[in-house]
C-alpha positions in Angstrom: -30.0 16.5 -6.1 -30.7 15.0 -2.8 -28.7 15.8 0.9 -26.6 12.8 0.7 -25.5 12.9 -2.8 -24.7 16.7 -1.9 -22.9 15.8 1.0 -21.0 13.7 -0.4 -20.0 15.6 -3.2 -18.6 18.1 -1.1 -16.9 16.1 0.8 -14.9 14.2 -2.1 -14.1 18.3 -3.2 -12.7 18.7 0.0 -10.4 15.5 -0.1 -9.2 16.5 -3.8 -8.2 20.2 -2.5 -5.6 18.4 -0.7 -4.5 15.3 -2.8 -3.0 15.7 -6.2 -3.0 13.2 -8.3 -1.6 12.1 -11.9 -2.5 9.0 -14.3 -0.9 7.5 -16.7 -3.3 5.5 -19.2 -2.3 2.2 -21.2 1.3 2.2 -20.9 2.7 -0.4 -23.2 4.8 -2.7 -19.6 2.9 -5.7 -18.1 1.3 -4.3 -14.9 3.6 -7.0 -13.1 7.1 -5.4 -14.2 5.5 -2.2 -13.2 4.4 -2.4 -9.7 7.5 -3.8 -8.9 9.0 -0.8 -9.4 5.9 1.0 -7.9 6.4 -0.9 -4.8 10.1 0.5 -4.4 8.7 4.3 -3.7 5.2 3.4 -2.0 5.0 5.8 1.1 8.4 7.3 0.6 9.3 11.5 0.5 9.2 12.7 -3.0 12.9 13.4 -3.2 13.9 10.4 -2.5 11.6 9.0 -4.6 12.9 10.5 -7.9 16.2 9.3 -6.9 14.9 5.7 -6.6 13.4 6.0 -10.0 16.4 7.9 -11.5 19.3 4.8 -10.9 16.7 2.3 -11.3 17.7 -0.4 -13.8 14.1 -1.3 -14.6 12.1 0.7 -18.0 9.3 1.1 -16.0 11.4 3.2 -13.7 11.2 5.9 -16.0 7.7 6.2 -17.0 7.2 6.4 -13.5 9.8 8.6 -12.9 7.9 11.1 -15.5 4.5 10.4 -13.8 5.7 11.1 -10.3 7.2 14.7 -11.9 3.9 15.3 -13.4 1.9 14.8 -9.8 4.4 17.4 -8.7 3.6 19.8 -11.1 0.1 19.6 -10.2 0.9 20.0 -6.4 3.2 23.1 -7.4 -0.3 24.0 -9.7 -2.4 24.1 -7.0 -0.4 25.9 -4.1 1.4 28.3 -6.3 4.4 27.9 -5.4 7.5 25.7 -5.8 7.7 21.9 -3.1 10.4 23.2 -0.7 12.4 20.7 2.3 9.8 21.8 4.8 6.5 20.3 2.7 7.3 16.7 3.5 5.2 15.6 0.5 5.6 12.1 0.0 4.0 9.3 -2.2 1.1 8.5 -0.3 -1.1 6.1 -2.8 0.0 4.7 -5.8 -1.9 1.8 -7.8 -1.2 -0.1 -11.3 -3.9 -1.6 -12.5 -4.2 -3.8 -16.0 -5.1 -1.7 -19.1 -5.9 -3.5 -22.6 -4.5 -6.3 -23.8 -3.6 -6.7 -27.6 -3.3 -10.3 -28.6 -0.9 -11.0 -31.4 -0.1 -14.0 -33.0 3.3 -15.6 -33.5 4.3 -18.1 -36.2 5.1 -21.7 -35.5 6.6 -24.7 -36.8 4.9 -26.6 -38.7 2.0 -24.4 -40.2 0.8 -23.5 -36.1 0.3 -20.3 -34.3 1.4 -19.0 -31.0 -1.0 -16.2 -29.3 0.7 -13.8 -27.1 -0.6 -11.0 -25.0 0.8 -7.7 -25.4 -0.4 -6.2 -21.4 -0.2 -2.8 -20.8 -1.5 -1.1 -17.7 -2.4 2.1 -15.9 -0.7 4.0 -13.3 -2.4 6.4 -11.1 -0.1 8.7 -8.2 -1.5 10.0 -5.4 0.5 12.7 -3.2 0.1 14.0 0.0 2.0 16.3 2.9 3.0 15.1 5.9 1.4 17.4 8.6 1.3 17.2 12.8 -2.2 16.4 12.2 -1.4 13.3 9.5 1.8 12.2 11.8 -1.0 12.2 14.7 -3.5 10.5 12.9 -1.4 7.7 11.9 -0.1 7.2 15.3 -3.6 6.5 16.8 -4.4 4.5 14.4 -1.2 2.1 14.7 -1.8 2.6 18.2 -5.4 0.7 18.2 -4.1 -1.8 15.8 -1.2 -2.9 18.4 -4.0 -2.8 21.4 -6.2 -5.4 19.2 -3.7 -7.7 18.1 -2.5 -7.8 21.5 -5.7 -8.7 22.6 -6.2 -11.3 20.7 -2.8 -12.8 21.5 -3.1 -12.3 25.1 -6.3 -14.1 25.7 -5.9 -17.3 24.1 -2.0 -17.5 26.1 -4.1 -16.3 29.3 -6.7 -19.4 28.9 -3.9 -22.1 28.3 -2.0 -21.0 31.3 -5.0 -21.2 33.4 -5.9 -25.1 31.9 -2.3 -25.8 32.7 -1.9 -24.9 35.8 -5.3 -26.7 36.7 -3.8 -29.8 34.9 -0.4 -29.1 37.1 -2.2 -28.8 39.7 -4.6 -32.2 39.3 -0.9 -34.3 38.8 0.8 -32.9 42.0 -2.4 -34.6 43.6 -2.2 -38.0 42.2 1.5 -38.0 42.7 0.9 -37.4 46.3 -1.9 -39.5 46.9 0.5 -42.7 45.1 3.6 -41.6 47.4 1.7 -42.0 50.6 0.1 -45.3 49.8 3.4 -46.9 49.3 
């Protein structure tokens, strides 16, 4: 095995030592109807979560309810202990991406066919904790975000102004030079 591949290998170890994950594989919703409910806990504490997916109207809500309890179980696997108020472990990925797609075929008038596609999809949940050191992180990073688009809003405004005021500038001079020849 060479360095890099090594390296990298220990690195991805390191990253799953402190994410934990669950999937859920070919689950008979269209992917559309289920990332609308996945959209609803994106980013959001784990409590809260569940109660999101609890009084949620949608079906998908509870597969996803039962998927998110399962990514819990394998957080409370790998520390050993039970997720307390103090953890702060929130939803911090989650992705639905299309599965298989079983083509049926409905009857017609008339002797014809209708196909239709039966979607399913999968689901994979990604959990982390909030920690000073995440919080921090995240700050910086929105920080240098805000500085670039800034930026590039400031300098095309700064330009204008400057042609402006040349142009302001050029038309006080006519308007002068036509008041004193009349």
């Amino acid at each position: 095995m060479g360095v890099r591949k090594r390296n990298k290998a220990e690195e991805t170890k390191e990253v799953q030592k402190h994410t934990y994950l669950a999937k859920l594989n070919n689950c008979p919703t269209s992917p559309r109807k289920m990332r609308l409910v996945a959209d609803l806990i994106r980013g959001i504490n784990v409590d809260r979560a569940l109660q999101i997916l609890k009084h949620s109207s949608k079906d998908a809500s509870g597969k996803l309810e039962k998927l998110v309890r399962s990514a819990i179980s394998n957080w409370e696997q790998k520390n050993g202990r039970q997720i307390k108020d103090e953890d702060n472990i929130y939803v911090k990925q989650i992705s639905v991406d299309s599965g298989r797609v079983l083509k049926r075929i409905q009857p017609a008038p008339q002797g014809r066919a209708h196909r239709t596609k039966k979607r399913s999809n999968h689901v994979t949940v990604l959990l982390d904790s909030r920690t000073a050191f995440n919080v921090e992180e995240n700050i910086i990073e929105k920080k240098e975000t805000v500085k670039e688009t800034i930026k590039e809003t400031v300098k095309p405004t700064a330009k204008t102004t400057v042609k402006t005021t040349a142009k302001a500038k050029e038309v006080k001079e006519k308007t002068n030079k036509v008041k004193k020849s009349k």
